[in-house]
C-alpha positions in Angstrom: 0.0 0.0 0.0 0.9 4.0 -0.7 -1.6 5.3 2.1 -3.7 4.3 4.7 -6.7 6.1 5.9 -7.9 5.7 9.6 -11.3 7.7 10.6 -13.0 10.1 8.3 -10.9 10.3 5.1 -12.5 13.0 3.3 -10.2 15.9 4.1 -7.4 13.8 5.0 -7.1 12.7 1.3 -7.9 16.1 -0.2 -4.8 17.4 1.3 -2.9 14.9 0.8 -3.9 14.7 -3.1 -2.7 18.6 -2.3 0.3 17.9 -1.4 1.5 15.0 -3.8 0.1 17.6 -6.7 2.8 20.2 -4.8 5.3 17.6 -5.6 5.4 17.0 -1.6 4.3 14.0 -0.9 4.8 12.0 2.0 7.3 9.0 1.9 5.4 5.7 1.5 3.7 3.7 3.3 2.1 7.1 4.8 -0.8 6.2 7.4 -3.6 8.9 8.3 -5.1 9.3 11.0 -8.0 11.4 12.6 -7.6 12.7 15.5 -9.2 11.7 18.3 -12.2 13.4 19.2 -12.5 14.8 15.7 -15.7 14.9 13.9 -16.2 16.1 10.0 -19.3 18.5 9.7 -21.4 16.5 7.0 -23.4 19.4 6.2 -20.2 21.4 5.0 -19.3 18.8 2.5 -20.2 19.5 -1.3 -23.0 17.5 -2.7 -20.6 14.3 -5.0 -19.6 15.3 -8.5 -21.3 12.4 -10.4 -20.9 14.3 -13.8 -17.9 11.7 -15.0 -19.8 8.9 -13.5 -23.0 7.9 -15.9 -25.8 6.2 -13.5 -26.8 3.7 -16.3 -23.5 1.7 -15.9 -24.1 0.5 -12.3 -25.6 -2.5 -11.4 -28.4 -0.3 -9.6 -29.4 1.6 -13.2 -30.1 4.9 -12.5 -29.2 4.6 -8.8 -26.6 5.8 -5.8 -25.4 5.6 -2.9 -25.7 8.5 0.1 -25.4 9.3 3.2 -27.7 11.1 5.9 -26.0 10.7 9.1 -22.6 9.1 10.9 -23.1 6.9 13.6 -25.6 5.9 15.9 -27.7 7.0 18.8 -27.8 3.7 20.4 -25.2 2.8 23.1 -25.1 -1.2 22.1 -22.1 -2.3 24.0 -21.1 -4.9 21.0 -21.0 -2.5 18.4 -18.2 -0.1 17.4 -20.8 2.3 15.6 -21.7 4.2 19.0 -17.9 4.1 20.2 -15.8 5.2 17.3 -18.5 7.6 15.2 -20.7 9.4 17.4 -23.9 10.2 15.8 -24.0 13.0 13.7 -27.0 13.8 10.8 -27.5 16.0 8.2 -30.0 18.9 7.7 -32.8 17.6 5.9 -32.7 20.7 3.2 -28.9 19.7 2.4 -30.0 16.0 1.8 -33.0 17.2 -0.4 -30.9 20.0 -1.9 -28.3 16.8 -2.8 -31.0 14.5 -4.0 -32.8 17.0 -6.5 -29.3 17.3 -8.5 -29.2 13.5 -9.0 -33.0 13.3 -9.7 -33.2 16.6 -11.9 -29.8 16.8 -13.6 -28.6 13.1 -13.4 -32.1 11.1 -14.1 -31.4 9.1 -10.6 -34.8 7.6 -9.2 -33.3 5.3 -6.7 -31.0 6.0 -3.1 -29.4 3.8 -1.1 -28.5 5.3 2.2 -25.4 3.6 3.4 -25.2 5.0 6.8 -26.2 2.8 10.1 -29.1 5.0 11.1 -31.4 6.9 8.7 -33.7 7.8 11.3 -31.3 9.0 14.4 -33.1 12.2 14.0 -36.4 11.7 13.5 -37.7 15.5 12.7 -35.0 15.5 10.3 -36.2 12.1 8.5 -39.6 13.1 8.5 -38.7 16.8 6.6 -36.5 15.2 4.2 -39.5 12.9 3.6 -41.9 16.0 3.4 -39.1 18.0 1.1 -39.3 15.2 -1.8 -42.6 14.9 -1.5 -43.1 18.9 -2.0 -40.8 18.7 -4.7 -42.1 15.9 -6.6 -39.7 13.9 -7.0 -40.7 9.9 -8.1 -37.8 8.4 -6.3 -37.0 5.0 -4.2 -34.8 4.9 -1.2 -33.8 2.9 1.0 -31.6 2.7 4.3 -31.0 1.3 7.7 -32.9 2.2 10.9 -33.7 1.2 14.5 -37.2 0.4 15.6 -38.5 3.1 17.3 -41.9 3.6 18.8 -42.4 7.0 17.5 -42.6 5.7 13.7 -46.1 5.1 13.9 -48.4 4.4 11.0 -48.7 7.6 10.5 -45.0 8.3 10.0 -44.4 5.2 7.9 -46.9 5.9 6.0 -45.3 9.4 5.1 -42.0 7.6 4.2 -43.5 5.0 2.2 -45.4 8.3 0.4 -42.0 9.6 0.0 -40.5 6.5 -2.2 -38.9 5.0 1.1 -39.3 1.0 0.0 -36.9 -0.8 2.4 -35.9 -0.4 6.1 -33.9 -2.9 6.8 
């Protein structure tokens, strides 16, 4: 290996792509490594660049991955989620903000959010939900979530309205 990334690589790598561009890069192997405590800001990253990335050549036509939230609000003892990320979402209006680019621009109708917890903020689910259903978008998603007593019919109903297919 070159590089090694522990924690949240996003910045990490940009700099580093910085620095081997400034003909200054580190001697390999290189490891690095967040610092502890550190937590990226999700809402300050851009929305992905998929314009060199056509969606009809993945497996998923027309689909991709995203990401509403790091982490997990549970404290499960077995699981390194709660220890190591420490939950953190993203505002709703960034997520829907992301999403209509793909939908509108890109012709992508189907989300897979990859993170542990889609609804560790549940007002924050439910105006994302609201936001594509204002904006009329036609899309599927799907992600991860813990049962929780406040998703009642009512609010299931609402993601289900929204394109939400799968909870797993």
């Amino acid at each position: 290996y070159d590089y090694v990334v522990s924690g949240e690589g996003e910045q990490m790598v940009l700099d580093l792509l910085d620095k081997i561009e400034q003909g200054q890069a580190p001697a390999r192997p290189f490891k690095l490594t967040q610092t502890d405590g550190e937590r990226l800001d999700l809402d300050s990253f851009p929305s992905p660049d998929y314009s060199f990335f056509p969606p009809s050549d993945y497996t998923i036509p027309n689909g991709v991955n995203a990401e509403i939230s790091r982490g997990c609000t549970a404290k499960c003892v077995f699981c390194s989620e709660t220890h190591y990320w420490k939950f953190r979402g993203r505002m709703a209006r960034n997520i829907i903000d992301e999403v209509a680019t793909l939908y509108y621009d890109r012709g992508v109708d189907v989300i897979w959010f990859i993170d542990s917890l889609v609804n560790g903020n549940m007002t924050e689910l439910k105006e994302f939900a609201t936001g594509i259903i204002e904006n009329n978008m036609n899309i599927a998603w799907m992600g991860y979530a813990r049962c929780d007593k406040r998703m009642d019919l009512e609010f299931l109903t609402l993601l289900a309205k929204s394109g939400c297919s799968v909870l797993n």
